[in-house]
C-alpha positions as a printed Julia matrix, in Angstrom:
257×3 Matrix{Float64}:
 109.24   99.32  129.61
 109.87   95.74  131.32
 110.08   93.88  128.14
 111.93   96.21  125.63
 114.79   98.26  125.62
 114.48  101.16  123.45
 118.08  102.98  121.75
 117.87  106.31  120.21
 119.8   106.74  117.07
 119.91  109.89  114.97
 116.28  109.46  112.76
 115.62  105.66  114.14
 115.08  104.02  117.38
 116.69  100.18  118.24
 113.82   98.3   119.7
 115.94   95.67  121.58
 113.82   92.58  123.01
 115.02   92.51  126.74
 113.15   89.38  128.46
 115.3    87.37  129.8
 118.05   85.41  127.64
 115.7    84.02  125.11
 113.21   86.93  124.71
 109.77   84.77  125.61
 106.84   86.36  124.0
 104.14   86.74  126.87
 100.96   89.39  126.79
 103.22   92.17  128.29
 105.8    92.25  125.97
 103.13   92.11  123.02
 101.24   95.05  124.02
 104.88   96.67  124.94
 105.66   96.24  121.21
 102.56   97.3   120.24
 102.8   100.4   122.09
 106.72  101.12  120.8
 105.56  100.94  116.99
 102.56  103.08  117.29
 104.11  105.66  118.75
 106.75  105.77  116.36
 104.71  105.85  113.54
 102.93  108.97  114.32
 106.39  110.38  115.87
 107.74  112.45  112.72
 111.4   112.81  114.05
 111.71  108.62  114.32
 112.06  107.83  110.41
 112.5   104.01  111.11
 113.22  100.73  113.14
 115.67   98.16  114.25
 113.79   95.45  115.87
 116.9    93.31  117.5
 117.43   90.62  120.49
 119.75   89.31  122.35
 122.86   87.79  121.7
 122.0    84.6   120.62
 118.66   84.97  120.38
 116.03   87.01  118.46
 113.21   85.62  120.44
 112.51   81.85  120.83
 108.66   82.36  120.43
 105.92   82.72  122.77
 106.48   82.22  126.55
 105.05   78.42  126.63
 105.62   78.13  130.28
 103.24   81.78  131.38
 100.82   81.07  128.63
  99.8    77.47  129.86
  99.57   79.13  132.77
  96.47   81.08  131.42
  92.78   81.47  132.09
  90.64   80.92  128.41
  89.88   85.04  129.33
  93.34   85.63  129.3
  94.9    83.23  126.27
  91.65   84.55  123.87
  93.25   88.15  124.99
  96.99   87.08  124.37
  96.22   85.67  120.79
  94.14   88.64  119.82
  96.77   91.27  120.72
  99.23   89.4   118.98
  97.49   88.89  115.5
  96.74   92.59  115.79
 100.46   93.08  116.44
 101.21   91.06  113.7
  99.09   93.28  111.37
 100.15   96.35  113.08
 104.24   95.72  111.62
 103.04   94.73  108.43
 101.08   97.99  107.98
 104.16   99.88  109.44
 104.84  102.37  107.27
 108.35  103.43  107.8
 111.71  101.95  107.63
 111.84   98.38  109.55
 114.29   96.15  109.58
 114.84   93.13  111.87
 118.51   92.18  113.22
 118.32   88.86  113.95
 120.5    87.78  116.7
 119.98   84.35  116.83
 117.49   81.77  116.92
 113.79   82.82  115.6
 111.33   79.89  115.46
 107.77   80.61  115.17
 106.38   83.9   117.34
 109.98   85.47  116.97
 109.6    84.74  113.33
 106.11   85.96  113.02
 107.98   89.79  113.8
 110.64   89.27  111.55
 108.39   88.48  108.69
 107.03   91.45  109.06
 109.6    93.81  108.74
 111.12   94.86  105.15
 114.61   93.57  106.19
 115.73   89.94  108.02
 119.83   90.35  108.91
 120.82   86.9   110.31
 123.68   85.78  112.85
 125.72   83.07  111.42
 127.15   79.98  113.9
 125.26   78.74  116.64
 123.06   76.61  114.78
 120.64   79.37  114.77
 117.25   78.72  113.2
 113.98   80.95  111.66
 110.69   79.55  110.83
 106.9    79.43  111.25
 107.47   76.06  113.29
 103.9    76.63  114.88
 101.91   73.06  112.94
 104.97   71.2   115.22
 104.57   72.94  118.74
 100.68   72.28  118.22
  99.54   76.36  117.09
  97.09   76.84  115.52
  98.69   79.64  112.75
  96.45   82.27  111.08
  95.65   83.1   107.28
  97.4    86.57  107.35
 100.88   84.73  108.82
 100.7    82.31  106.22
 100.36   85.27  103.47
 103.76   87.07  104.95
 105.51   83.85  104.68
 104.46   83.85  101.2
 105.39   87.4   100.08
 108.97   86.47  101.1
 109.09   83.02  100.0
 106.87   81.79   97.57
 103.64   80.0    97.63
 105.52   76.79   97.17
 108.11   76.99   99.66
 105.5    78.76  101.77
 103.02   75.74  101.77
 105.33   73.19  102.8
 107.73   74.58  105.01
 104.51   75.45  107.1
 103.05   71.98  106.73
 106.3    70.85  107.79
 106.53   72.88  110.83
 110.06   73.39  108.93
 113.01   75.28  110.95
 115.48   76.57  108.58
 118.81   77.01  109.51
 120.3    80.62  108.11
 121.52   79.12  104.88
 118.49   77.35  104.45
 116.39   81.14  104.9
 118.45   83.16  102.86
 118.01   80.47   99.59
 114.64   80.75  100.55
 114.75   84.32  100.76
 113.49   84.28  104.18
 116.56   86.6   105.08
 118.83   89.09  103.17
 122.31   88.08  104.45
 124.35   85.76  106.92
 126.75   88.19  109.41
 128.79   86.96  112.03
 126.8    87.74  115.49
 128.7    91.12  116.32
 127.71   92.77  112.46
 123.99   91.67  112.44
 123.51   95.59  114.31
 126.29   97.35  112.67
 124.88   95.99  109.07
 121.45   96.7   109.95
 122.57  100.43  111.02
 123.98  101.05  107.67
 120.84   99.86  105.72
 118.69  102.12  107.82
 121.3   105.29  107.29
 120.6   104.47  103.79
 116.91  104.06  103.73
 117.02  107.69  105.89
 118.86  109.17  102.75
 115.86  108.79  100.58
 112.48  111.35  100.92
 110.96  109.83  103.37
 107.72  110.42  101.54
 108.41  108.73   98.56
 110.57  105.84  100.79
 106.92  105.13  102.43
 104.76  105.33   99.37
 106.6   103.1    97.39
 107.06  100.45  100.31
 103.19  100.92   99.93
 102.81   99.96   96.43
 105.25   97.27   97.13
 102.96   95.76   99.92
  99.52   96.49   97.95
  98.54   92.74   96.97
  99.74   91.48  100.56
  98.29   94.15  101.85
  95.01   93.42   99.95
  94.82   90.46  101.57
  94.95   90.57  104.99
  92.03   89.89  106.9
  91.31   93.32  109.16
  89.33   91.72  111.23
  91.04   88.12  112.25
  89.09   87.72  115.07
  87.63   84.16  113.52
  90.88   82.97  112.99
  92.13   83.97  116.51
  89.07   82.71  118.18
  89.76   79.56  116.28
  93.72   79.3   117.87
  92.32   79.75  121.2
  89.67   77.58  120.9
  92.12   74.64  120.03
  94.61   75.42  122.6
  91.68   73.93  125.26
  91.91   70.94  123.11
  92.4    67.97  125.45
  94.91   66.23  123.55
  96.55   69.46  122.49
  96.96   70.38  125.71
  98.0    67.39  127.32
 100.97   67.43  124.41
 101.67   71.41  125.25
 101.9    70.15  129.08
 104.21   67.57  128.27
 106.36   69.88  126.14
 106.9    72.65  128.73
 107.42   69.92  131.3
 110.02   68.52  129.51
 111.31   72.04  128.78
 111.26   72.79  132.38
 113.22   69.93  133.31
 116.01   70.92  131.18
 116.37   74.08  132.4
 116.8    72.69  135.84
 120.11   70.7   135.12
């Protein structure tokens, strides 16, 4: 694995982001993930998942500077393994929880959402949210119906017309997260959930998690490919682009001083 660094625990398995500092989500460390989870799920000794980051950050969304980069082949590839991703952690079946080390706007959101547990790092000025209307993403109908499980159709609507980032107090009123930890607990915390998820029969722990999910579950799209098509399609935009261009210049240039 280049992208992920994977922990064995007694009955779960960390999944640690490992991409640099910030955790960039590029095509690589999409299908890496994708590969992680679906071997867990069929793997009956791995009862569950901690999805966590690095210190100070969860993941700050998708890898702007590679995916500009991209042929149309190549960014109508990236967004379709990444909805299917997407769908792929909501349909997880077992324990998942998401320790969220720090910041977690928009594609390092889109995993959290997913998972049945969001533990938050307080300080830092850390922010969560499905920021994608302001960075010019197009976002799909089965992200905005996570947000909504979680949130509300209210809160749902127009925090996502906002492009809203919501600082950790602002998530957990929202219910976007289940507690605010200091940085160094966000693990240790999410450890002792899992050990007590693991207590339960794991049969009964997955079917009810199941009937829990049904109505989100019943409506997801299982085949977003229009959706997709339609986020790739407007990433050619001219005037998309040029602001996308400008964005990861300007990006770019702070990372040089």
């Amino acid at each position: 694995m280049n992208t992920l660094k994977l922990i064995k625990k007694e009955g779960y398995t960390i999944v640690q982001m490992n991409r640099g500092k910030v955790n960039a989500i590029n095509h690589e460390m999409v299908q890496e993930l994708r590969q992680v989870f679906s071997e867990i799920e069929k793997d009956d000794k791995v009862k569950g998942v901690i999805l966590s980051g690095q210190p100070h950050y969860f993941s700050a969304g998708l890898d702007l500077i590679e995916l500009v980069q991209y042929n149309e082949q190549q960014i109508h590839d990236f967004f379709s393994a990444f909805g299917v991703l997407y769908l792929e952690l909501v349909r997880f079946t077992k324990p998942f929880i998401s320790a969220i080390t720090g910041h977690s706007p928009a594609g390092g959101c889109v995993l959290a959402v997913a998972s049945d547990n969001r533990y938050m790092a307080t300080g830092g000025n850390y922010v969560i949210g499905l920021n994608e209307v302001a960075v010019n993403i197009q976002i799909s109908q089965n992200l905005t119906e996570g947000y909504a499980f979680w949130m509300g159709e209210g809160l749902a609507n127009r925090y996502i017309l906002e492009g809203k980032l919501l600082s950790g107090v602002e998530a957990k009123a929202a219910g976007l997260v289940d507690a605010l930890l200091p940085l160094d607990e966000v693990l240790e915390h999410s450890e002792n959930k899992m050990r007590h998820y693991l207590k339960a029969d794991p049969e009964i722990w997955i079917n009810t998690k199941k009937k829990l999910r049904r109505h989100w579950l019943d409506k997801l799209d299982p085949d977003p490919e229009n959706s997709l098509k339609e986020a790739a399609t407007l990433w050619w935009k001219p005037e998309i682009r040029a602001k996308m261009m400008a964005y990861v210049a300007s990006f770019s240039n702070k990372k040089k001083k």
